[in-house]
C-alpha positions as CSV (number, residue, x, y, z in Angstrom):
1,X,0.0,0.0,0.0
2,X,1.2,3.4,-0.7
3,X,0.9,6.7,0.6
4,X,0.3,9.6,-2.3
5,X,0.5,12.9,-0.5
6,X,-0.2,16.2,-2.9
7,X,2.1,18.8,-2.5
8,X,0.7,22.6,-3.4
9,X,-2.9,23.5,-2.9
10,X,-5.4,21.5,-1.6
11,X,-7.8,20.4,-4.0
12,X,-11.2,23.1,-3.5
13,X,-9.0,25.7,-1.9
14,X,-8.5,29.2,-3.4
15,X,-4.8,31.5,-3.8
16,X,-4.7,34.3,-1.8
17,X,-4.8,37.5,-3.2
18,X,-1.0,37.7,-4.2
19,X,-0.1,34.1,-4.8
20,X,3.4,32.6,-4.1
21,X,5.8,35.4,-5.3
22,X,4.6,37.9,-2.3
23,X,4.5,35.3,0.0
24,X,7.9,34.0,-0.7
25,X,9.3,37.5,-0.7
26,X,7.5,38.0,2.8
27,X,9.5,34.7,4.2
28,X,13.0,36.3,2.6
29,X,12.3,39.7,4.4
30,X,11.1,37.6,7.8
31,X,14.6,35.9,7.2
32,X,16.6,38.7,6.1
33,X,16.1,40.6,9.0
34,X,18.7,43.1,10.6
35,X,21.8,41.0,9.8
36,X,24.8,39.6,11.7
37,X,26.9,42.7,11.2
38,X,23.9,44.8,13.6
39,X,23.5,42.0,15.9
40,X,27.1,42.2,17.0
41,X,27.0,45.6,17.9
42,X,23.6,44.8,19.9
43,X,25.3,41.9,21.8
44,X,28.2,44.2,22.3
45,X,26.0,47.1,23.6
46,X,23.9,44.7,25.7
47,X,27.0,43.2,27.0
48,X,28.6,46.4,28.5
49,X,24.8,47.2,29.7
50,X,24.4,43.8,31.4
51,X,27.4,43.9,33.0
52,X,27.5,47.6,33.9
53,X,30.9,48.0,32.1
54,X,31.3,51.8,29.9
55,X,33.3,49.6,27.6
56,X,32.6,45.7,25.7
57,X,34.1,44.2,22.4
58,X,34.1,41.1,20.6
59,X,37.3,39.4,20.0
60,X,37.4,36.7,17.0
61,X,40.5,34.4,17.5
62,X,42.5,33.6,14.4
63,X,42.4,29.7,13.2
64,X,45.9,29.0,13.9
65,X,45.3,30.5,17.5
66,X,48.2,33.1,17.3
67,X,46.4,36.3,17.4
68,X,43.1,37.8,17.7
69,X,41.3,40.2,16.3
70,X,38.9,43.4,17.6
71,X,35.3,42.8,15.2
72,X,33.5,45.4,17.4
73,X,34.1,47.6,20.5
74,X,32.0,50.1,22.4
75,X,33.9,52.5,24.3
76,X,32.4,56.1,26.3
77,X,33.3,59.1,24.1
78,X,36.7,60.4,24.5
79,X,37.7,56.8,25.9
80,X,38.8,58.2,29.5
81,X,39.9,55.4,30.4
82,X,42.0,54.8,27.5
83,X,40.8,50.8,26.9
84,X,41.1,51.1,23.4
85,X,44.8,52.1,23.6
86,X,45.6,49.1,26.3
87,X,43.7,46.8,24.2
88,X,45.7,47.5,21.3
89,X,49.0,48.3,22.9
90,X,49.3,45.5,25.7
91,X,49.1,41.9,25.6
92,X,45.9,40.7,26.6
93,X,45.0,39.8,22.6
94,X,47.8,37.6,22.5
95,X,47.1,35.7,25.7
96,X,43.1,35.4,24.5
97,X,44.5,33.5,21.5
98,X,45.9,31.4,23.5
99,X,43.6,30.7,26.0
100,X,40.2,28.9,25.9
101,X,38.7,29.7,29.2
102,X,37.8,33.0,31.1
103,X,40.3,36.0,31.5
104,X,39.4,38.3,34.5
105,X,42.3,41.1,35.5
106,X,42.0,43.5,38.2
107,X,41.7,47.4,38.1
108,X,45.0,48.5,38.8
109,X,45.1,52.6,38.1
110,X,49.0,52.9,39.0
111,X,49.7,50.8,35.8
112,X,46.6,51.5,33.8
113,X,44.9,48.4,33.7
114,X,41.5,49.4,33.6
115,X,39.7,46.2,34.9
116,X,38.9,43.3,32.2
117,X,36.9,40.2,31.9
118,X,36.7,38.1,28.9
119,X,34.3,35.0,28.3
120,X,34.6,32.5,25.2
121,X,31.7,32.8,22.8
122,X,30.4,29.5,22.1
123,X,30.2,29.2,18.5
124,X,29.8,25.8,16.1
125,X,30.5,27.4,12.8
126,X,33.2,29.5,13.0
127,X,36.3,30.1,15.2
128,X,36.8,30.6,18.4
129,X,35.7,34.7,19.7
130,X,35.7,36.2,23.0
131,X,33.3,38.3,24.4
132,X,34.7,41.0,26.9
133,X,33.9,43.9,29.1
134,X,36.4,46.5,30.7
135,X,36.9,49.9,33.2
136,X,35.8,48.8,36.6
137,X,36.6,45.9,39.1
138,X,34.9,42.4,37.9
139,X,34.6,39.5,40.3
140,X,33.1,35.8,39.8
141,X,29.4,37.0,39.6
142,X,30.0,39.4,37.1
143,X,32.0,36.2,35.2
144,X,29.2,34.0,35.5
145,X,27.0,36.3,34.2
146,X,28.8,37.3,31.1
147,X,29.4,33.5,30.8
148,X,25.8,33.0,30.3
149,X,25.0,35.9,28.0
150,X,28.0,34.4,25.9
151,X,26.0,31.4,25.5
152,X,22.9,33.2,24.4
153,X,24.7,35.6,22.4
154,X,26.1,32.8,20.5
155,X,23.2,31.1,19.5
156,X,22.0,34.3,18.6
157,X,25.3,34.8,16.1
158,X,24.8,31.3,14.6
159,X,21.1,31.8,14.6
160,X,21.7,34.9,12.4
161,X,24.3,33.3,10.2
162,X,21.4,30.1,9.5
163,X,18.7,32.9,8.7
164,X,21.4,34.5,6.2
165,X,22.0,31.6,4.7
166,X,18.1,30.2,4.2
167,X,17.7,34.3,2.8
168,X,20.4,33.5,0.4
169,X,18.9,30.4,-1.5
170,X,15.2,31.7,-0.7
171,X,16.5,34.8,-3.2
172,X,17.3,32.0,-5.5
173,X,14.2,30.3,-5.7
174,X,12.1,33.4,-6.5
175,X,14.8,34.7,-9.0
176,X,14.5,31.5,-10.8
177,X,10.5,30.5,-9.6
178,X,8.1,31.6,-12.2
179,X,5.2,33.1,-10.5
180,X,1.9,32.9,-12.2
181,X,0.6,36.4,-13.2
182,X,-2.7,38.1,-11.7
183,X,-4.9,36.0,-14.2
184,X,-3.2,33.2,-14.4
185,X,-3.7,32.9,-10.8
186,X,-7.2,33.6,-11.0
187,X,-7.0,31.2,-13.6
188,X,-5.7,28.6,-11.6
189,X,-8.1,29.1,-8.5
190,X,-10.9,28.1,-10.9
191,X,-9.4,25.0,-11.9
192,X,-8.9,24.1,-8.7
193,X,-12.4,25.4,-7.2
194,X,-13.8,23.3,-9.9
């Protein structure tokens, strides 16, 4: 015994107004969405919020583990506490490359060190990133928080890279999907009323 099952309209039913080509290009704008680019400076923004830092960043480390590399940073205006400079001037990309766990250094102000955490980004389809916060004195709460928004930060990164992707070859269905014109629609909805 077999099963048949009918793919497409049911037999009786009727298009809506529109047909398939809007309601494929609705699903590609659902999908398209703000992109992966925004969503890092939201999960950047959110994580200086969250942790009541003035500065946050997201750190990509490189596949052979020797450097890392800034892919977005929030900083105050000005930078008082010159982060940026430290970030770029010390050591502390080096030693994320070649870590995999949590970094948390102290406020010191006699040697500048302006106080720093940084949690691994759990991600399945690209390299290793870190997610980090500075300018104040962190301790193991504000670690296990970050920790956790890591987590859902990263889903939400893969999550945006998935709905990228399903944008991508939805745009290449309807570029290559020939879409029945307003009467052949209307057209069609007979046959099948019929």
């Amino acid at each position: 015994m077999s099963t048949i099952q009918q793919i497409g309209p049911a037999s009786g039913s009727v298009l809506p107004d529109g047909g398939s080509g809007d309601r494929l290009r609705g699903l590609i704008e659902t999908f398209a969405g703000p992109g992966a680019d925004h969503l890092v400076e939201q999960v950047v923004a959110a994580a200086a919020a969250v942790c009541s830092a003035g500065y946050a960043g997201l750190v990509e480390i490189g596949p052979v583990a020797e450097n890392a590399r800034p892919v977005h940073m929030h900083a105050p205006p000005g930078d008082p506490l010159a982060v940026l400079r430290w970030l770029r001037d010390g050591t502390v990309l080096t030693t994320l490359a070649a870590r995999s766990d949590p970094l948390l250094l102290p406020r010191e102000e006699r040697t500048g060190q302006p106080g720093f955490l940084a949690v691994p980004v759990p991600l399945a389809s690209r390299g290793q990133a870190y997610l980090w916060v500075a300018g104040r004195r962190f301790d193991h709460r504000d670690e296990d928080l970050l920790v956790r928004f890591a987590t859902a930060a990263g889903r939400a990164l893969e999550a945006a890279q998935g709905f990228e992707a399903a944008t991508r070859m939805l745009r290449s269905v309807h570029a290559f999907a020939r879409f029945p014109s307003g009467r052949e629609a209307a057209a069609q909805a007979r046959v099948l009323e019929g």
